[in-house]
C-alpha positions in Angstrom: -28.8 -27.6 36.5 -27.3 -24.8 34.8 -23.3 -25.2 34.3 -21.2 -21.8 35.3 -20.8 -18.8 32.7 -18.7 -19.3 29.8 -16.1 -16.8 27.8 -18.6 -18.2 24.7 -21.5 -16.3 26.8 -19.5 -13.3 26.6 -19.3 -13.4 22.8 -15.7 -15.0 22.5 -16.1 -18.7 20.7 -12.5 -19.5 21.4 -13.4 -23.0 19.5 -14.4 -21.0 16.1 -11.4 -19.3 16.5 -9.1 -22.7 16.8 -10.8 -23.7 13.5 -10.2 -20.4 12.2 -6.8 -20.9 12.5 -6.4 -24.5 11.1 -8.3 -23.1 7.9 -5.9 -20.5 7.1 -2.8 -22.1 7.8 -2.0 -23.8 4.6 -2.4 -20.0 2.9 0.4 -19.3 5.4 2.7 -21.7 4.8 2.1 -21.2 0.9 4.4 -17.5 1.2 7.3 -19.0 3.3 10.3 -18.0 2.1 13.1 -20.8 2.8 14.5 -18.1 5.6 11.3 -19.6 7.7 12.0 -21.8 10.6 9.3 -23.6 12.1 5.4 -23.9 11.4 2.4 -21.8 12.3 0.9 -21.5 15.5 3.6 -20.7 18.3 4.0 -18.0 20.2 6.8 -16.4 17.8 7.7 -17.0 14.8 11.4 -17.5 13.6 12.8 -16.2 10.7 16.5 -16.9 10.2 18.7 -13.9 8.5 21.3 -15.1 5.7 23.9 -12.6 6.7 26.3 -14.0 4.3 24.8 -12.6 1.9 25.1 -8.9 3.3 28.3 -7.2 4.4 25.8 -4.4 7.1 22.6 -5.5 7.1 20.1 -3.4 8.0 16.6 -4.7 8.8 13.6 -1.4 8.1 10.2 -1.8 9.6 6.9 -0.3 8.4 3.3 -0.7 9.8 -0.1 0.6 8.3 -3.7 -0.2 7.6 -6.1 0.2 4.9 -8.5 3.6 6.5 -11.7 3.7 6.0 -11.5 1.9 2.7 -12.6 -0.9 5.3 -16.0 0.7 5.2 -16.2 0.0 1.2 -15.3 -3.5 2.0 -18.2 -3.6 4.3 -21.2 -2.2 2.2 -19.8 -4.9 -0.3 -19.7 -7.8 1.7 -16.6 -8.1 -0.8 -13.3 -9.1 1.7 -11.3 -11.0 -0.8 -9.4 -7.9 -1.5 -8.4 -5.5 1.4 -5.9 -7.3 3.0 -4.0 -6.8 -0.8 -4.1 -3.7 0.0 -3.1 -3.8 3.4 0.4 -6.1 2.0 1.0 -3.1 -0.1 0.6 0.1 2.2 3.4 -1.4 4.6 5.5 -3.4 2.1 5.4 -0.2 -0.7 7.1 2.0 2.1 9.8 -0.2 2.8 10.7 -0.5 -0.8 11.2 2.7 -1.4 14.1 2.5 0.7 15.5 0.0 -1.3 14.7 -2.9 1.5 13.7 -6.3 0.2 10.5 -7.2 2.6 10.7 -10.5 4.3 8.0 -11.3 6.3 4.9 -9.7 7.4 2.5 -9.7 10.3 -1.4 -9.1 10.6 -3.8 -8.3 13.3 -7.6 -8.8 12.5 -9.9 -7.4 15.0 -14.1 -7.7 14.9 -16.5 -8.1 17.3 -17.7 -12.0 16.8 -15.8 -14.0 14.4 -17.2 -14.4 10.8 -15.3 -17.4 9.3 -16.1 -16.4 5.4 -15.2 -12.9 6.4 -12.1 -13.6 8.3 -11.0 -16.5 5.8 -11.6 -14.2 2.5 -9.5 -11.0 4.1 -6.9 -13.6 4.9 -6.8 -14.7 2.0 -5.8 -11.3 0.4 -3.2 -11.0 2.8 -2.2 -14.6 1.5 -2.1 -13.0 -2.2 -0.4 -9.8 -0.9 2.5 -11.4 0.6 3.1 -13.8 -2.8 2.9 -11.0 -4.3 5.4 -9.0 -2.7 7.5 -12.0 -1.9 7.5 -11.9 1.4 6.7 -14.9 4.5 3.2 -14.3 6.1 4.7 -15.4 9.6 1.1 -15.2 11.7 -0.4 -12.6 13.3 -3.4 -12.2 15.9 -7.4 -12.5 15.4 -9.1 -10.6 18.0 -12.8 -11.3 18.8 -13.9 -8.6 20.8 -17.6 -8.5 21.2 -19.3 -5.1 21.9 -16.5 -3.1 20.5 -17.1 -2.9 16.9 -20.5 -3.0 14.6 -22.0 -6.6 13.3 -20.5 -7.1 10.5 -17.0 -4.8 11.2 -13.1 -5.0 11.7 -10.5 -3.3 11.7 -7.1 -4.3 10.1 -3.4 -3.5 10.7 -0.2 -5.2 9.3 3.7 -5.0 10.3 6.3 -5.8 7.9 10.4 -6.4 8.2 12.6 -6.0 5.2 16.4 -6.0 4.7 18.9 -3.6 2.7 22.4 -3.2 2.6 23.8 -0.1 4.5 25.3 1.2 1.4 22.7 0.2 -0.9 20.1 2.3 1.5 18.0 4.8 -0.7 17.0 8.0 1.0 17.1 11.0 -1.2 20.3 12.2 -0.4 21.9 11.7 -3.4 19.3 13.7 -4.7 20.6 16.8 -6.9 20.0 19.3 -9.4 19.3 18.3 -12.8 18.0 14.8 -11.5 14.7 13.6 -13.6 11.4 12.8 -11.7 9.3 10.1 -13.1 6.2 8.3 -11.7 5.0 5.3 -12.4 1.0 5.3 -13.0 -1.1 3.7 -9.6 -4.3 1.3 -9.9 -6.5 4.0 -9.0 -7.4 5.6 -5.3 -5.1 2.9 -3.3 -6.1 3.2 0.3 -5.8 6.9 0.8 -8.7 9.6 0.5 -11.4 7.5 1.1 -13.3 9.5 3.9 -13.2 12.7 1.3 -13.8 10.1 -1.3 -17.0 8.3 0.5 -18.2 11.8 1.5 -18.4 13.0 -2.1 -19.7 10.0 -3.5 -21.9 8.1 -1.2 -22.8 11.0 1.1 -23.2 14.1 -1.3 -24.4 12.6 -3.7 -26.1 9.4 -2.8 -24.9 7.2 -5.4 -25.2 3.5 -5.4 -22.3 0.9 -5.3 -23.7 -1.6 -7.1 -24.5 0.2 -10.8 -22.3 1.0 -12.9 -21.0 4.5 -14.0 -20.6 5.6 -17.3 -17.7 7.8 -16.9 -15.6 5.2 -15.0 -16.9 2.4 -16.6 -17.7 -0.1 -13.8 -19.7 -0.2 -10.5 -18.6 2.3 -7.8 -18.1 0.0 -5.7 -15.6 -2.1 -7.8 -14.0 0.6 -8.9 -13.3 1.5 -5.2 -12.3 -1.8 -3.8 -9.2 -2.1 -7.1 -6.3 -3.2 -4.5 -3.6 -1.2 -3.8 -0.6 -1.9 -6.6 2.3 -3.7 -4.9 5.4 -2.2 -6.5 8.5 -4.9 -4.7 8.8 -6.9 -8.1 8.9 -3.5 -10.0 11.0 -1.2 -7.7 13.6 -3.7 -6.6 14.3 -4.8 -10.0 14.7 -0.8 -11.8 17.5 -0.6 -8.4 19.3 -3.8 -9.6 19.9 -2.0 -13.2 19.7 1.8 -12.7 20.9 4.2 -10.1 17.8 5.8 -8.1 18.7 8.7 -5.6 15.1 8.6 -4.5 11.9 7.1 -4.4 8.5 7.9 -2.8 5.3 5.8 -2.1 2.4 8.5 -2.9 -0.1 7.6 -0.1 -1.5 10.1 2.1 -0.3 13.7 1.2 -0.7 13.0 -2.1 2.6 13.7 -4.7 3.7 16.8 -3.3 3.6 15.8 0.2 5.2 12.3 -0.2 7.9 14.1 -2.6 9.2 16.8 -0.5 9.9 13.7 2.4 12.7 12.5 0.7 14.3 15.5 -1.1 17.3 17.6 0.7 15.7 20.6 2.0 17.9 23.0 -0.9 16.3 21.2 -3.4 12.6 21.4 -4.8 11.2 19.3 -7.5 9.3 20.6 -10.6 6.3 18.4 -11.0 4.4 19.2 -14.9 0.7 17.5 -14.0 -0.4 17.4 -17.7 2.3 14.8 -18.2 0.3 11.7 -17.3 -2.8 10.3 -18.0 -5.4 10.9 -14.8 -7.7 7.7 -14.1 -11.7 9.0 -14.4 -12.2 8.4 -10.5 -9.8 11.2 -9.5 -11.6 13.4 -12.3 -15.0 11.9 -11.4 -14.3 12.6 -7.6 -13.3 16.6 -8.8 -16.2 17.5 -10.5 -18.7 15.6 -9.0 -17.6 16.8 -5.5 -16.4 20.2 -6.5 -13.4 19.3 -5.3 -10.1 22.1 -6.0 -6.9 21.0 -7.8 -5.2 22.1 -5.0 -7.5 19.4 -3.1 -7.1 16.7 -5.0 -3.7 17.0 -5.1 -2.8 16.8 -1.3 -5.4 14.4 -0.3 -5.1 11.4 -3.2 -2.1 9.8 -5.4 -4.3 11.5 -9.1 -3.2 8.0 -11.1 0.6 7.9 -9.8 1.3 5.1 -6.8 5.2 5.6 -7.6 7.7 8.7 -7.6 11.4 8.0 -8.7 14.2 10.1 -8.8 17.3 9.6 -11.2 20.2 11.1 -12.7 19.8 13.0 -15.5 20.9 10.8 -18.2 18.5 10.5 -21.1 19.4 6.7 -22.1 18.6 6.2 -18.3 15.5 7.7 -18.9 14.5 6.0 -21.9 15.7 2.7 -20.7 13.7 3.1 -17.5 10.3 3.7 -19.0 10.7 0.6 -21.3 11.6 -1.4 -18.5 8.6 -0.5 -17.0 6.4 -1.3 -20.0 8.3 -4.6 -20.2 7.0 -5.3 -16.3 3.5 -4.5 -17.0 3.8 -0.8 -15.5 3.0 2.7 -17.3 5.8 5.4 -16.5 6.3 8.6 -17.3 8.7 11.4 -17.1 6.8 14.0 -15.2 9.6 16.6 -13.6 13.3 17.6 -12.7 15.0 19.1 -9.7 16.4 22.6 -9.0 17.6 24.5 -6.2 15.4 25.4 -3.7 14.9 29.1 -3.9 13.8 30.7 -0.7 10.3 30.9 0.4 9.4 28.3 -2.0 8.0 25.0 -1.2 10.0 21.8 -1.9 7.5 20.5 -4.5 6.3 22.9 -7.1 3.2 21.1 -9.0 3.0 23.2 -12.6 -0.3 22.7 -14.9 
């Protein structure tokens, strides 16, 4: 006799999901910070605030995914490396502000649950979060059969970081005379990609798997480089220098991601032959016949970073040797002026 209909008949395998869980949760506990209360696998997680250590606490919140750099991941079968990336999209805009991240949340969504998928994207995640010293807390795996393609997911991550009130970096100590430097990215990061897949793979048809000359490595490794998590970097240039402003470059490119954080009667002078562009971004250009003006708005063109300082050139000097000493490449790339009316907050000057 046949027993009654099971969720497992409906494509949900609620017991590969429990093992799922079990898998991954020494990677988890591996990034707790000693703030952590409690283990994995409640309904909440608890993560205890040292307020001692502050005077006003103030706790900033980002969340973000990865696009359709997910569809890279895909043709790869290579999932050991996106959810770097997604660590660094939400963690990278918290920074900026001059908020130490603390912990961070995932949701992983797909249509039947692939364990080595799953497990290897959670595992970047894992990586991410070392990296960016921050307590993977737990998140949510979602098996939700008939929603996305065999083989698909989608990703999205949620992260909590603290800052003192007065240490709080948003651009408006931003003035005249002020130096602009940026500090060089791993390649495309997670922005672009539909223009950048569209050019590539649809236009022009080319495979991931061989390598090409000009870049030097397959397409499809060159594409799946994670996202550069700056937290180490950043924090450590605001313990030693004064910063009036910084700027992830994501979507919107340098110009866009700029003008967010400078006071409207300013612009910044941005000189684009002052730093050395990675060959994907001129690859991408020519390839795709792809306008400067393009390029510019829709990708970071080799700079993940933008920081603004006084203009003070021992500050200068001393900031682009400590960022050689961290294992970054800087460079001085601009200044800022007043605004002058009708212009646009970010002039970008071959």
């Amino acid at each position: 006799m046949k027993s009654g209909t099971t969720y497992k008949d409906s494509g949900v395998d609620i017991g590969k999901g429990d093992e799922f869980i079990e898998s991954i949760k020494p990677g988890l506990r591996s990034t707790f910070r000693r703030e952590v209360i409690g283990d994995v696998g409640g309904f909440g997680s608890f993560f205890s605030l040292h307020r001692d250590q502050f005077k006003e606490p103030v706790l900033v919140s980002s969340t973000d995914g990865v696009g359709t750099k997910l569809k890279i991941a895909f043709m790869m079968n290579k999932h050991d490396t996106i959810g770097i990336d997604l660590v660094a999209m939400c963690v990278n805009d918290i920074v900026v502000q001059g908020a130490e991240p603390l912990f961070f949340l995932d949701y992983l969504s797909t249509g039947k649950l692939e364990p080595k998928m799953a497990k290897d994207t959670i595992e970047g995640i894992v990586k991410g979060c070392r990296e960016a010293n921050c307590s993977l807390l737990g998140g949510e795996t979602a098996e939700m059969p008939g929603f996305y393609q065999e083989g698909e997911y989608d990703l999205a991550g949620f992260t909590v970081g603290i800052v003192e009130r007065e240490k709080i970096i948003d651009g408006s100590a931003i003035v005249p005379g002020d130096k602009v430097i940026g500090i060089a990215s791993s390649g495309l990061h997670s922005n672009g990609f539909s223009l950048a897949r569209k050019v590539l793979l649809e236009d022009l048809h080319l495979p991931l798997h061989e390598n090409i000359p000009e870049i030097k490595k397959t397409l499809g490794e060159e594409l799946l480089i994670p996202t550069k998590i700056y937290i180490k970097t950043i924090l450590n240039l605001i313990k030693n220098f004064s910063i009036h402003g910084i700027a992830h470059i994501t979507g919107g490119g340098i110009a866009g991601n700029t003008a967010r954080i400078l006071p409207q009667k300013y612009q910044a002078i941005i000189k684009t032959g002052c730093w050395e562009i990675p060959s994907i971004f001129t690859y991408i250009q020519k390839k795709g016949e792809v306008t400067k003006q393009e390029m510019f708005r829709t990708f970071n063109n080799g700079l993940g970073m933008i920081i603004v300082i006084p203009d003070d050139n021992d500050d200068v000097k001393n900031i682009l040797n400590q960022l050689k000493e961290m294992g970054e490449v800087g460079y001085l790339i601009g200044e800022i002026k007043p605004r002058e009316k009708g212009k646009d907050p970010v002039t970008m000057l071959s």
